[in-house]
N, C-alpha and C positions, 0 to 999 in steps of 0.2 A: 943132505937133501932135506927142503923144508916141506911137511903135510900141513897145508891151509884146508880146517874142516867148517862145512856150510850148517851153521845150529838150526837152519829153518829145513822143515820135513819135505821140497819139495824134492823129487825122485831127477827129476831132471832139470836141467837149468833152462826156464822159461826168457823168453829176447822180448824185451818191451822197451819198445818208444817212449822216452818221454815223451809227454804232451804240451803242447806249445803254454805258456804263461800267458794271461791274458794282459795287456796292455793296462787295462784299468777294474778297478775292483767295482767300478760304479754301476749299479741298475742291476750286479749281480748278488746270489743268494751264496754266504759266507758258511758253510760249515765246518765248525772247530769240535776236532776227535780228543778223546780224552784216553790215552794209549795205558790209562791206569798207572804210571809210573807216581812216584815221591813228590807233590808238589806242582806237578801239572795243572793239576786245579787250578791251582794261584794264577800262573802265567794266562790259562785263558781266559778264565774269570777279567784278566788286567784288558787283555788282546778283547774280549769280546764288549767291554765299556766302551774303546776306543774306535774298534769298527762302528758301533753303534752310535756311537759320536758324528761319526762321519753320514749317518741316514744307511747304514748298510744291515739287512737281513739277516741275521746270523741264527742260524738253529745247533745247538748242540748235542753229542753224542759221545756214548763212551763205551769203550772194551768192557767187556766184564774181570780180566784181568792182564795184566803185563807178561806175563808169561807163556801165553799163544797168539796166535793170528784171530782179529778179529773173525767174528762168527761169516759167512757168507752172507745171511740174511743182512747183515750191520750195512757190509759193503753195499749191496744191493739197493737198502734203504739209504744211504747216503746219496751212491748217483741218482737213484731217480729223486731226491729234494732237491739239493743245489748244484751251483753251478764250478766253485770251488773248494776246494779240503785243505785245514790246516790245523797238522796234529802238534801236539804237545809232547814234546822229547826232554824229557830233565832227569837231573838226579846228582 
């Protein structure tokens, strides 16, 4: 028998919908999370030139570290800025 253990603290297992992907990134406000990992910086540092290339909004944000969920407030302040979220995963 195999025990599959859940490392996030939630008590019981929340059912979320993905959210539909929006068809086009245009007219919309880009926000890129910084999940505090190794080098993440880099990548959106690269990713946030290139949206910006494109005329697109982008405001940035970051964990205070890699080792918990961001703060509630974080989240909070995110949806109510933009219209989209794209975090940085590396290592």
């Amino acid at each position: 028998m195999t025990t599959i253990l859940d490392p996030t603290a939630e008590r019981s297992i929340a059912a979320r919908p993905r959210l539909a992907r929006p068809e086009s990134l245009d007219g919309l406000k880009v926000g890129l999370l910084d999940i505090a990992k190794s080098k993440g910086d880099i990548f959106l540092d690269r990713l946030e030139q290139r949206l910006s290339e494109r005329g697109l909004e982008v405001i940035r944000y970051a964990k205070p570290t890699n080792t918990r969920p961001a703060p509630t407030p974080l989240y909070q302040q995110i949806a109510d800025e933009v219209d989209v979220v794209i975090e940085a995963l590396s290592d």
